[in-house]
C-alpha positions in Angstrom: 223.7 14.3 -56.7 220.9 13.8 -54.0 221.3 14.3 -50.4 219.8 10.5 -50.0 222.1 9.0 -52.3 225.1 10.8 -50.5 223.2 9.8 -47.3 222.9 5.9 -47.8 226.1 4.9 -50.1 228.5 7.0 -47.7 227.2 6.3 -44.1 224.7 3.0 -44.7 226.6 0.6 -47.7 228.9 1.9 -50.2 230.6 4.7 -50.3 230.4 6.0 -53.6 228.5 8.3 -55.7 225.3 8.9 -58.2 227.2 9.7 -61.7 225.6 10.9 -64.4 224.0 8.2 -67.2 226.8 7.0 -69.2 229.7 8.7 -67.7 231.1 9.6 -64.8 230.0 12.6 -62.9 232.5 15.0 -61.2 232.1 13.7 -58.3 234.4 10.8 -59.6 237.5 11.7 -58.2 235.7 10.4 -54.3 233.7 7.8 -55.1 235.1 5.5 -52.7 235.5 8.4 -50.1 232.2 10.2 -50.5 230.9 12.3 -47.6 227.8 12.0 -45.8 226.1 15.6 -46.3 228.2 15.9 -50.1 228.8 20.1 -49.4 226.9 22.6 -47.1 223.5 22.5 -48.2 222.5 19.1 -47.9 224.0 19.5 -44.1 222.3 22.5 -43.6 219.1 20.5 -44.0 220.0 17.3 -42.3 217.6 16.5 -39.8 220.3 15.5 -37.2 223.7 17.0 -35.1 225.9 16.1 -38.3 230.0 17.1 -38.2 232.4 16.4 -41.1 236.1 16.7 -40.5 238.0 17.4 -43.4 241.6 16.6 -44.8 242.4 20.6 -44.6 241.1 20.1 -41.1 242.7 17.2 -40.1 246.2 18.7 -41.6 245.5 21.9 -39.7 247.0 20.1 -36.1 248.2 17.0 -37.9 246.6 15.2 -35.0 247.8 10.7 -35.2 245.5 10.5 -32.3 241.5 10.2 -33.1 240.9 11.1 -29.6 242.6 14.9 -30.7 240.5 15.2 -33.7 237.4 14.4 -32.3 237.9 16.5 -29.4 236.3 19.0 -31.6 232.9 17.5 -32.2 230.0 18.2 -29.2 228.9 15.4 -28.2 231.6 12.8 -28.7 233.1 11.4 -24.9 236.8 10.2 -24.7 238.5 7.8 -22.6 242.3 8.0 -23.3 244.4 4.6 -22.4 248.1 5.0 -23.9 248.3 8.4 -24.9 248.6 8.2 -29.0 245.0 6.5 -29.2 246.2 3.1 -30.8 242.7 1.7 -29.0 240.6 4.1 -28.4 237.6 4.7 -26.4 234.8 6.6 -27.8 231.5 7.4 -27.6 228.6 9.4 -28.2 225.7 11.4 -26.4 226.2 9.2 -23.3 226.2 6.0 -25.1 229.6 4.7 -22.8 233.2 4.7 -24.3 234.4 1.1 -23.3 236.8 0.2 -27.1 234.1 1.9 -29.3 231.3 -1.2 -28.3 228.3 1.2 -27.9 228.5 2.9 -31.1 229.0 2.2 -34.5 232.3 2.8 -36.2 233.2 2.1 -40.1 236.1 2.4 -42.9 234.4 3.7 -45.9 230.7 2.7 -45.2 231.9 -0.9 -44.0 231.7 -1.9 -40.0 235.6 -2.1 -39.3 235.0 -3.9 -35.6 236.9 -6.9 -35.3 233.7 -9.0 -34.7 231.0 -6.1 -34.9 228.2 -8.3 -33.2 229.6 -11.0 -31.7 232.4 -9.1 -30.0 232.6 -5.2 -30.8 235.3 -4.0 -28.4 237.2 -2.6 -31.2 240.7 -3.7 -30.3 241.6 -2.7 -33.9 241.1 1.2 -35.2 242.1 2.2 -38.9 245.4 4.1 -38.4 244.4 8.2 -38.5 247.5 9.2 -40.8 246.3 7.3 -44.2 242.5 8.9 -42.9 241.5 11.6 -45.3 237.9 12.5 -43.3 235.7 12.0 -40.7 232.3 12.0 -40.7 230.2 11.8 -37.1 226.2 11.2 -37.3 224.2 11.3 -34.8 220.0 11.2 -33.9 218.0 9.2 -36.6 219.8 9.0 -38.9 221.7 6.2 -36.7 219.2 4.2 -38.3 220.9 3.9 -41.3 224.2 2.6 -40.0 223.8 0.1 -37.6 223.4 -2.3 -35.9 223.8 0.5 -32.8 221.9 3.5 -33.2 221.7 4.3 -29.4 224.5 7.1 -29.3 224.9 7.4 -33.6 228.0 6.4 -36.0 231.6 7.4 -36.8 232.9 6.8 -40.2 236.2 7.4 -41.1 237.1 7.9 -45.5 240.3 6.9 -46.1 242.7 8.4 -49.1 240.9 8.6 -52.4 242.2 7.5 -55.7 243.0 10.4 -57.4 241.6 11.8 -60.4 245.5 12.4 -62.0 248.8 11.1 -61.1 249.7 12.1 -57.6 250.9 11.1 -54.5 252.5 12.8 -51.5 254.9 11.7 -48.8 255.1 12.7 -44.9 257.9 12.4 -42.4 257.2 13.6 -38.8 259.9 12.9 -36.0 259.2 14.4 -32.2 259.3 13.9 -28.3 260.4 9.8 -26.8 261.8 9.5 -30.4 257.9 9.1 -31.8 258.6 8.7 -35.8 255.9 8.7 -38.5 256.8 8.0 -42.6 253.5 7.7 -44.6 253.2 7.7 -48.3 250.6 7.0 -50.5 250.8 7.1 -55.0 247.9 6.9 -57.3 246.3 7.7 -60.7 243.2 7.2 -62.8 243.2 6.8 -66.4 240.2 6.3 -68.3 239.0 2.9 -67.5 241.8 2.0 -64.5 243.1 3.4 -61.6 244.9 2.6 -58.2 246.4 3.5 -55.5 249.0 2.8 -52.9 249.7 3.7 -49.1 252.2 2.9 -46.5 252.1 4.2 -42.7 254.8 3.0 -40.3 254.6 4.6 -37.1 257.2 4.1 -34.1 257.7 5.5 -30.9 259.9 4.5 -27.4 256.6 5.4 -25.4 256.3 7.9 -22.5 256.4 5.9 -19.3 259.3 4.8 -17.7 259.6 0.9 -17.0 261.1 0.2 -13.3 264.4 -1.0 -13.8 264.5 -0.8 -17.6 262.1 -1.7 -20.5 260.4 -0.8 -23.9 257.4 0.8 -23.2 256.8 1.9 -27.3 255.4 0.7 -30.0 255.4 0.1 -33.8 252.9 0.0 -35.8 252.4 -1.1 -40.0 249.7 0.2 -42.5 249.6 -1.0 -46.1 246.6 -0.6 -48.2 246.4 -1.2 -51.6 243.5 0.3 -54.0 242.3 -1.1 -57.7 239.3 0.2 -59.7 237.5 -0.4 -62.9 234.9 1.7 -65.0 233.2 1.5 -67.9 233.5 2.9 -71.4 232.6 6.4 -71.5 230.3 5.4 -74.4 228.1 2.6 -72.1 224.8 2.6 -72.0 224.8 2.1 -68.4 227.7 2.9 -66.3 229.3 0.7 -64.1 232.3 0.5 -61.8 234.3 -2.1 -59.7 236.6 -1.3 -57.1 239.2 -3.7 -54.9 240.4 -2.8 -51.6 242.8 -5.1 -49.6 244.8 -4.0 -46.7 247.3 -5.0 -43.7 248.0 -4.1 -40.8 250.2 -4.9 -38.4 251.0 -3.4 -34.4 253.8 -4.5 -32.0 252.7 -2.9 -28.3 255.0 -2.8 -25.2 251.4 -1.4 -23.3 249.8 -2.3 -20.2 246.7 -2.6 -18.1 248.6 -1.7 -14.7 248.1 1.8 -13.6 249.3 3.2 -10.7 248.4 3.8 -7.3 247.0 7.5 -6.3 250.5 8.2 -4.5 253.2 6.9 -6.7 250.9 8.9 -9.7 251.1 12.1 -8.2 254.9 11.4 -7.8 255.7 10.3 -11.2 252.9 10.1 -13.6 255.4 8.6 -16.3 256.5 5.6 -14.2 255.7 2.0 -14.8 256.1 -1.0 -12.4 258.5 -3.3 -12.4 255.6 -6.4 -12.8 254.6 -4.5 -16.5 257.6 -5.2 -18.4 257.1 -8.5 -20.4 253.5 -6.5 -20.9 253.3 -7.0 -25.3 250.2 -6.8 -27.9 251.0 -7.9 -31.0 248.0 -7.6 -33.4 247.4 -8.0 -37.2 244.9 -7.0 -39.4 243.9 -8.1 -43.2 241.2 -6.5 -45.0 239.7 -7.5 -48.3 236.3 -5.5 -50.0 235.3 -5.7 -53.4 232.8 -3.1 -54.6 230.3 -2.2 -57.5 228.3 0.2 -58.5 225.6 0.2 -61.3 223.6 3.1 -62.5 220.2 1.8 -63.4 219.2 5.1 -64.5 219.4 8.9 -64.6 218.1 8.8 -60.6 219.0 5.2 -59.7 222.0 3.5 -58.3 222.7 0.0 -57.3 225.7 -0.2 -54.8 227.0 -3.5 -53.5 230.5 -4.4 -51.3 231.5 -7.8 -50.2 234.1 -7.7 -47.6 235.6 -10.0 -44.8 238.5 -8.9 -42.3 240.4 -11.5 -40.2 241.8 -9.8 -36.9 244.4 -11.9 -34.4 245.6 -10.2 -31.4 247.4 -11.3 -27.9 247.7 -8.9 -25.6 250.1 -10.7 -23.2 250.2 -9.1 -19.8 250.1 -9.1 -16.1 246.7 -10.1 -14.8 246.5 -10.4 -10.9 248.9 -10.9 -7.6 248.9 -14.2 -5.4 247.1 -14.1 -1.9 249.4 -16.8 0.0 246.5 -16.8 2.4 244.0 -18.0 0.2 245.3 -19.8 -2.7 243.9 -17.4 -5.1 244.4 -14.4 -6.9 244.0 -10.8 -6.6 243.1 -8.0 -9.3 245.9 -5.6 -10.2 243.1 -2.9 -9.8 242.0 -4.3 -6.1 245.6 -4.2 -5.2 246.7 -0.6 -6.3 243.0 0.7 -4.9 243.8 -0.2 -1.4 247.9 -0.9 -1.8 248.2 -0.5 1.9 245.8 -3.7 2.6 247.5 -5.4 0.1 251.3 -4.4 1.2 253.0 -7.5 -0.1 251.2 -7.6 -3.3 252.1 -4.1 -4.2 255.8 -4.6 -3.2 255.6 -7.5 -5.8 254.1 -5.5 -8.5 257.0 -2.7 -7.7 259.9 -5.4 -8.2 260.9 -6.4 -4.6 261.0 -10.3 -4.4 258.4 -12.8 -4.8 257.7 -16.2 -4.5 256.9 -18.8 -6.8 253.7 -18.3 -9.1 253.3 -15.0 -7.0 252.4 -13.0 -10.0 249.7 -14.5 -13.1 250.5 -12.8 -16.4 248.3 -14.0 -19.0 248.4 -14.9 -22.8 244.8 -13.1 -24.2 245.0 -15.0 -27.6 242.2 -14.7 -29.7 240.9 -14.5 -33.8 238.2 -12.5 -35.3 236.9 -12.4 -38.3 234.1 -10.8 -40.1 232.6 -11.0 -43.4 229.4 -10.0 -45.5 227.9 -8.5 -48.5 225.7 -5.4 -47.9 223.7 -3.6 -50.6 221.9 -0.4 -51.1 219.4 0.9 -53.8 219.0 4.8 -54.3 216.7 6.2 -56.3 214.8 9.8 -56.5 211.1 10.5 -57.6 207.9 13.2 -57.7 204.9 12.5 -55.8 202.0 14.1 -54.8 203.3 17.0 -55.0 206.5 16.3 -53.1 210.0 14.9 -54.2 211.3 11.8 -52.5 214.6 10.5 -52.2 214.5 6.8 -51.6 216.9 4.3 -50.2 216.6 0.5 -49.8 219.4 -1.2 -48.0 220.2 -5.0 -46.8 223.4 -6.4 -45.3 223.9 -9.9 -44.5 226.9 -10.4 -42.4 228.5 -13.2 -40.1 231.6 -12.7 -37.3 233.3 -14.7 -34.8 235.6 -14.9 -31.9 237.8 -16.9 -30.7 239.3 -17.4 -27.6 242.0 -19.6 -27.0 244.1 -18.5 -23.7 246.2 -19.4 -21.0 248.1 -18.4 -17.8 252.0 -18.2 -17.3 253.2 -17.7 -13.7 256.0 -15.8 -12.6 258.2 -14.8 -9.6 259.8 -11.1 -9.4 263.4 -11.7 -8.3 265.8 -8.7 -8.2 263.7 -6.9 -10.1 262.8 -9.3 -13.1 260.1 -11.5 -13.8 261.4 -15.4 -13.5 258.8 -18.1 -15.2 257.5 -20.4 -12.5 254.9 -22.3 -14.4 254.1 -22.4 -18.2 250.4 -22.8 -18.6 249.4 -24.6 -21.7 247.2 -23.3 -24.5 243.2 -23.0 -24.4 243.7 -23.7 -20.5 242.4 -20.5 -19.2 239.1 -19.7 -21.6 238.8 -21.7 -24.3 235.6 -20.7 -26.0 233.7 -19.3 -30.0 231.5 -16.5 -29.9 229.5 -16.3 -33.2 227.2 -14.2 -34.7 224.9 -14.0 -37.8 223.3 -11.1 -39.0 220.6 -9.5 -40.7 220.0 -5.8 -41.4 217.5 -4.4 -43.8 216.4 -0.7 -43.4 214.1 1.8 -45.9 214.6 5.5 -45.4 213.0 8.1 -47.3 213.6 12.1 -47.7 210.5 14.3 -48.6 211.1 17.5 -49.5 207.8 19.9 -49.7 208.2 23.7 -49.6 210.4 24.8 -46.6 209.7 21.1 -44.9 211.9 18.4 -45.2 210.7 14.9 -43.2 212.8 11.8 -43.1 211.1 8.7 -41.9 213.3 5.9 -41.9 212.8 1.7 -40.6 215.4 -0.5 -39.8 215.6 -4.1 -38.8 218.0 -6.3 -37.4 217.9 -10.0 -36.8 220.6 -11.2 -34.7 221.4 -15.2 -34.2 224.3 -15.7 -31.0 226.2 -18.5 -29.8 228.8 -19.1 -27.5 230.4 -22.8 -27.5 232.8 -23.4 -24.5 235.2 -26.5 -24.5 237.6 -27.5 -22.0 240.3 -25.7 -20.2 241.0 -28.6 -18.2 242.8 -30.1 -21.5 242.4 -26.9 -23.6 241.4 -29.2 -26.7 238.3 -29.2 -28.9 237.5 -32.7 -29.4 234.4 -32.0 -27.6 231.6 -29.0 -26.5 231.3 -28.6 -22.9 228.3 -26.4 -23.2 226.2 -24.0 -26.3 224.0 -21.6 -25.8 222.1 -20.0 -28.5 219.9 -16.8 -28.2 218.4 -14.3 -30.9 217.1 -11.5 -31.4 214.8 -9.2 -33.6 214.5 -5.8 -33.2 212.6 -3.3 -35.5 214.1 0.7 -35.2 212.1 3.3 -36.5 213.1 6.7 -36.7 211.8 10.2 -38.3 213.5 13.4 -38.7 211.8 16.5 -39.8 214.0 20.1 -41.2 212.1 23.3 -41.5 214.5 25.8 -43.8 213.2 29.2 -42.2 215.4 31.1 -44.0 218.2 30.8 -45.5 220.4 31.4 -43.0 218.5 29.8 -40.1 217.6 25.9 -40.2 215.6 24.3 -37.0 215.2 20.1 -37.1 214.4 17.5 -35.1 214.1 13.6 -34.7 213.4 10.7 -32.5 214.5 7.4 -32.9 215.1 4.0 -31.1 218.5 3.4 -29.3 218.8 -0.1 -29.9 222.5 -2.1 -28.7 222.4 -6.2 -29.1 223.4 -8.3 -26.5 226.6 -10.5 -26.7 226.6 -14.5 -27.0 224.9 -16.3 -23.8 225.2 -12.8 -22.2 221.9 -13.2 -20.5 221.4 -10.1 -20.6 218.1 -8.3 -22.7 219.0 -5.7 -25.5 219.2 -2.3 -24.6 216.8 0.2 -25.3 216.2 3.8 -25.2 214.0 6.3 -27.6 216.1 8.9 -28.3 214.9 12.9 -29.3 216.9 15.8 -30.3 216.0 19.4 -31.2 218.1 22.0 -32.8 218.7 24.9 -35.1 221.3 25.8 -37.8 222.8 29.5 -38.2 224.6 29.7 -41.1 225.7 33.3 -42.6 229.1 32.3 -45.0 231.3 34.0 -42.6 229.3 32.8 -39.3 227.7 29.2 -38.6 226.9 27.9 -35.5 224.4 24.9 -34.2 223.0 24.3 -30.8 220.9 21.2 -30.2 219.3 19.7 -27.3 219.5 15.8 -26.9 217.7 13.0 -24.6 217.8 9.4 -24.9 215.9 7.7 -22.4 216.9 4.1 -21.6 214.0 1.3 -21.0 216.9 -0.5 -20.2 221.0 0.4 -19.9 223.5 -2.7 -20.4 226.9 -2.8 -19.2 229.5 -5.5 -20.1 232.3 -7.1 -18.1 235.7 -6.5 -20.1 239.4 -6.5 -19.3 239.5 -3.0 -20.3 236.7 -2.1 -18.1 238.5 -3.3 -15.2 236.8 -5.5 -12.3 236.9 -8.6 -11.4 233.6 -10.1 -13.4 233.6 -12.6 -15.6 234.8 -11.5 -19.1 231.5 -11.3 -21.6 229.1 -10.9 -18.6 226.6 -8.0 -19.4 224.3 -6.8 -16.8 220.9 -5.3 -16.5 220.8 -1.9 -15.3 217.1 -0.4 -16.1 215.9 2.8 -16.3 218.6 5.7 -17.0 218.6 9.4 -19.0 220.9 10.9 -20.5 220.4 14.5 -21.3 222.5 17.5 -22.5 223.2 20.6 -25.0 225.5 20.8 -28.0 226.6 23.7 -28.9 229.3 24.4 -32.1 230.0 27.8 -33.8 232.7 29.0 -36.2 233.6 32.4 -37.4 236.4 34.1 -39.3 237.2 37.4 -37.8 238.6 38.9 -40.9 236.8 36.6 -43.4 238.5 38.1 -46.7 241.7 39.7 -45.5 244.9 38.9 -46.4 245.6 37.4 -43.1 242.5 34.7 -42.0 241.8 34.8 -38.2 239.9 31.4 -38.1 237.9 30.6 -34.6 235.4 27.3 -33.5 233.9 26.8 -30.1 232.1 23.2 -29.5 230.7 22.7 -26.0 228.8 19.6 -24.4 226.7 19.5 -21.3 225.2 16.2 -20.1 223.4 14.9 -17.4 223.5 11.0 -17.3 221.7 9.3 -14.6 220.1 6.1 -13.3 216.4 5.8 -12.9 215.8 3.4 -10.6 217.5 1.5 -7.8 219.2 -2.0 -8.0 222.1 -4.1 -6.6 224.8 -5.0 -9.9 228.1 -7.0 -9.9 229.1 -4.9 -12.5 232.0 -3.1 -10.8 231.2 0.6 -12.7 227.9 0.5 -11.1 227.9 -1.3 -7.9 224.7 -0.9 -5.9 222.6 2.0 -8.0 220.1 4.5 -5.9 217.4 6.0 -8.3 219.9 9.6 -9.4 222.9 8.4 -9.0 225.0 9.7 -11.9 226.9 6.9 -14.7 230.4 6.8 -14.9 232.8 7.9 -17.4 230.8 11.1 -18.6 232.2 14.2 -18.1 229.5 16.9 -17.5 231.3 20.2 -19.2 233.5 19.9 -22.7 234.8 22.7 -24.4 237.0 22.8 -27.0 237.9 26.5 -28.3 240.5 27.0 -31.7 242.0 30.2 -32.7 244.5 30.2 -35.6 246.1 32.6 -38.0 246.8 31.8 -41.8 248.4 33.7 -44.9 249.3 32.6 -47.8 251.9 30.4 -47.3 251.9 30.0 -43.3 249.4 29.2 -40.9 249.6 28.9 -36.8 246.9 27.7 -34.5 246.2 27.0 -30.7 243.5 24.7 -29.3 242.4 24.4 -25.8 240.5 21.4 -24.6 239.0 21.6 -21.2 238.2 18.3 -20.1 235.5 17.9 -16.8 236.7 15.2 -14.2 234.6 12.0 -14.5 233.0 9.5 -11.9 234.6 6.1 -12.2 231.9 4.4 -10.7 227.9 5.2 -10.4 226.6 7.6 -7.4 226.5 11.1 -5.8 228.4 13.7 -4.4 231.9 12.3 -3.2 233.6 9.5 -5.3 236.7 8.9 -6.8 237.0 10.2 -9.9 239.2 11.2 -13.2 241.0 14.6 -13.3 240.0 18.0 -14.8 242.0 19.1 -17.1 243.0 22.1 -19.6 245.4 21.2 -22.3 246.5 23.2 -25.1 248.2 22.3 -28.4 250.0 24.1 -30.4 250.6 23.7 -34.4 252.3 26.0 -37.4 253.6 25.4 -40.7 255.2 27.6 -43.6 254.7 26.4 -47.4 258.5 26.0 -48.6 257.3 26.3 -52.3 254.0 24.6 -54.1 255.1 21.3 -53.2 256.9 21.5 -49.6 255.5 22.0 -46.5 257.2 22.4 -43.1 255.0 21.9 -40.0 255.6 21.9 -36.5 253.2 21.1 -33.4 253.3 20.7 -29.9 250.4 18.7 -27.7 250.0 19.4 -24.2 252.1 22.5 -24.2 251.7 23.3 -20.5 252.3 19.9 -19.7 249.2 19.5 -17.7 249.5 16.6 -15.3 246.2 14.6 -14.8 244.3 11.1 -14.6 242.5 10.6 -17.7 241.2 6.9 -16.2 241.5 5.0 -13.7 240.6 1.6 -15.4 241.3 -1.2 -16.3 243.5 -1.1 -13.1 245.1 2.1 -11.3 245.5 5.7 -12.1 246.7 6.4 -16.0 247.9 9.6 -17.3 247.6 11.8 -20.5 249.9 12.6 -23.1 252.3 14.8 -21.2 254.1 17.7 -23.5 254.8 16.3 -26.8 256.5 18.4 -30.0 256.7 17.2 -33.1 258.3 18.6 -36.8 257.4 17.0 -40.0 258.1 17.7 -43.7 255.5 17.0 -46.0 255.7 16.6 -49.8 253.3 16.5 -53.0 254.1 15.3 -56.3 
């Protein structure tokens, strides 16, 4: 099967595969979880920084935490919040980490945002247990993903139907009573197949609430899996697949941190004024897929999905000022708690007066739905063989915001209800969002070269309709404001295969982000260039590629998450910026053939993120910007390093992660920032017989102590030492 079939199906549209005319080619057993690079050759000669994470990788640490697994990849920035990554924060080569917003993120080839355009703060993220790979793209080949190709795109394969009867089943039970039971059945016959998966995941939390509370969280995963295919005696081979899931999350979490003092205290405590702090989210998913051959080199791939996402995140907000009338942020009070001595007391449970403290009911729907096609095909020309793809989407989101504010008073420790606020009284508002993406990418091969030029374009229609939140009804539209935008992203790659050990490539591309509804704000912009070279020897591969992507114009948006005290959905101008570094990856077996493997990986990431010119923002992260002065939130040195050993039936492994302090907000020299850290995990298992495994692992395992953020509000820890034992079983 072709690298560009692989290429567009898996990380573009549908993730399937080319099969052979007629019948299904071996490949069958993945076609709905079909890598990007399909084995080692085709990534030897991607023209791009490409990483695949396996399921023998991913069950090497049996990591529930994407932030753990992708610690591994160069190049990919992390922002913990809650320490088991239920919402993470990712992102890549400097693209900024805010809920995933600045990078695109998929299930199985399908954007898996909540509202991808219209609101991409990913408040939902697949649950990593029923995950069976990850693939990470990055430099042109962005292009292909979309709609943002600034930093590149993350997309996760979930559990395969299987090519025979099969299933397995996985208990895990460790530190803060943290219990995990997934299970998943499936076969394939000749013409039908399916599969089944459960996840539930539970845990009483690591924080301790002042005075008493659930701080954990539970957490549902059901996905359900149908497929048809055609006679083995068609003349043209065809195959349908159904996908539907649920899922559902229950989440005593918080946005209030803690002060500098009272963190390096007691990391693990909680104020009082974060108890009645809940998310409660749910999540249903519905795809249908097909896949035509058309002939012995071309496929026609198709998937029609729609996902419907409702969360509210009910929590505290900000602390009365009796001497104004208004209202304080949580993260203005703990900043300066000495200023704000009354407010602070509050917050840590002494008594209050009426309305003292605003908790606030963040209800809002998404949904998300579209039908996205690609068309594959391979061909001789001139000398040169071409792999061709041809892919449209047409897709339409929304969200909806329908909150409100409920006041309290802390007396003798626990919140009283002073005032009820009614619904749709605090925002009351429709984002929407209409799409089009068509893109053409092509893969010459000729002698040792191999050039990818690729085009994409995306045409991008925003509203925002507020009503009133004086009555918090909808018999009428205060205000619309429409905007749109068109943006064409071009992008070539070029591979020269010097040997056949040693690979050197290179691309440039345009970083392209849309703007939100009636943001005001312009797109953001960049060109983007990498250059790097492959060593791979069998025992020994290793990669090391240099990266810049230079902004014509950086945007940064206003969230909750993001702390500050801007108004939700703002985004803001911020000009000229660069962001430059070095990725570096190796891997090497130190007794490659032995009875006893010695396994060892290195990834490092240096970057250098500046502004480029000097302005005055109200976006709190930035503040007023001097020409140099560094972005927040990027770390300058990553390193992970893994050493394990593995016979026959056992394996152990350690990982250390060394994690650079971050700014928190742009500048130089000075500043508050995040911690440094170096935190090692731990992991071993032993093979009972061929269908028992115990495994055992421990995260953290020097209990490192550090500030991992310090938004939305306050200091916020990491995961301190965890250990965990599971049994898993095959059948």
């Amino acid at each position: 099967m072709s690298h560009a079939l692989r290429l567009a199906i898996s990380l573009a549209l549908l993730p399937t595969a080319a099969l052979a005319s007629g019948a299904p080619a071996p490949e069958l057993a993945r076609l709905d979880s079909v890598n990007v690079f399909g084995n080692a050759e085709d990534t030897r000669k991607a023209a791009g920084s490409a990483h695949y994470v396996d399921q023998e990788t991913l069950e090497r640490f049996n990591y529930r935490d994407i932030h753990r697994v992708l610690r591994q990849v160069p190049g990919v920035y992390l922002v913990e919040e809650e320490g088991y990554g239920l919402r993470p924060n990712i992102g890549i080569r400097g693209s900024g980490t805010d809920r995933n917003s600045r990078i695109t993120v998929m299930e199985d080839g399908v954007l898996i945002a909540p509202a991808p355009y219209a609101a991409p703060a990913a408040y939902y993220f697949p649950t990593m247990s029923r995950i069976d790979a990850v693939e990470i793209r990055k430099g042109s080949s962005a292009i292909q993903a979309g709609p943002r190709t600034t930093g590149g795109a993350i997309n996760l394969i979930s559990t395969p139907i299987p090519t025979e009867a099969g299933g397995e089943l996985d208990l895990s039970y460790g530190s803060d009573a943290t219990a995990l039971g997934h299970a998943w059945a499936g076969a394939m016959g000749e013409r039908f197949g399916g599969l089944v998966e459960a996840v539930r995941q539970s845990s009483d939390g690591f924080k301790r609430i002042d005075g008493g509370g659930d701080a954990g969280f539970e957490l549902e995963d059901v996905v359900a899996k149908l497929r048809w295919v055609s006679a083995p005696d068609a003349g043209v081979y065809q195959q349908l697949d159904l996908k539907l899931g649920r899922n559902t999350q229950d989440s005593n979490e918080t946005y209030l941190g803690l002060a500098e003092a009272d963190f390096r205290a007691d990391p693990t405590r909680r104020y009082a004024a974060s108890r009645l702090d809940n998310i409660r989210t749910e999540q249903n998913l519905f795809e249908l897929r097909h896949l035509i051959e058309l002939g012995e080199d071309t496929t026609l791939s198709t998937v029609a999905y729609r996902t419907e996402f409702s969360r509210n995140w009910f929590k505290l907000n900000d602390v009365l000022n009796p001497g104004t009338g208004g209202y304080i942020g949580i993260g203005a009070v703990l900043a300066d708690p000495t200023t704000w001595a009354d407010q602070y007391a509050w917050l840590t449970g002494e008594d209050s007066p009426d309305d003292a403290l605003r908790l606030r009911n963040n209800n809002r729907n998404y949904y998300a739905q579209g039908l996205q096609t690609v068309l594959g095909t391979r061909f001789s020309a001139g000398g040169a063989s071409h792999e061709l793809e041809v892919g449209v989407r047409v897709h339409r989101d929304q969200e909806d915001r329908y909150q409100d504010d409920d006041r309290f008073r802390m007396q003798g420790g626990q919140l009283v209800l002073t005032r009820d606020g009614a619904p749709g009284t605090q925002d009351n508002r429709v984002g929407d969002a209409e799409a089009l993406s068509l893109f053409v990418h092509d893969t010459i091969s000729f002698g040792k070269w191999i050039l990818t030029p690729g085009v994409r374009y995306e045409r991008v229609d925003l509203a925002s309709t507020r009503y009133s939140t004086a009555t918090g009804l909808r018999d009428g539209v205060l205000s619309k404001v429409e905007t749109d935008v068109d943006e064409v992203i071009p992008g070539f790659g070029a591979t020269y295969l010097f040997s056949d050990a040693l690979t050197l490539f290179g691309s440039v591309h345009r970083g392209f982000n849309p703007p939100g509804p009636a943001s005001g704000s312009l797109s953001e912009k960049s060109v983007n260039g990498e250059f790097g070279l492959r060593w791979n020897s069998g025992v020994l591969s290793t990669e090391l590629v240099g990266f810049v992507n230079d902004y014509s114009n950086l945007v940064g948006t206003c969230t909750a998450s993001s702390g500050g005290s801007c108004n939700l959905g703002d985004q803001f101008d911020g000009g000229e910026a660069r962001v430059s570094g070095l990725e570096a990856s190796l891997s090497y077996d130190f007794n490659a053939g032995g009875a006893v493997a010695v396994p060892f990986s290195l990834a490092y990431t240096f970057t250098r993120a500046e502004f480029r010119n000097t302005f005055e923002s109200d976006f709190e992260e930035w503040g007023d910007v001097t020409d140099g002065d560094r972005l927040p939130y990027l770390p300058e040195h990553l390193v992970h390093a893994e050493l394990g050993l593995a016979g026959e039936r056992w394996r152990v492994g350690v990982a250390a992660n060394y994690l650079d302090d971050m700014r928190t907000s742009a500048g130089t020299g000075a500043g508050e920032r995040t911690d440094s850290a170096l935190v090692w995990d731990l992991t071993g298992a032993y093979r009972l017989n061929d269908r028992l495994e115990l495994y055992g692992r421990v995260e953290n395992l020097s209990d490192e102590t550090y500030i991992v953020a310090r938004r939305p509000a306050g200091a916020r820890p990491g995961l301190p030492r965890s250990a965990f034992i599971g049994l898993r079983a095959t059948f």
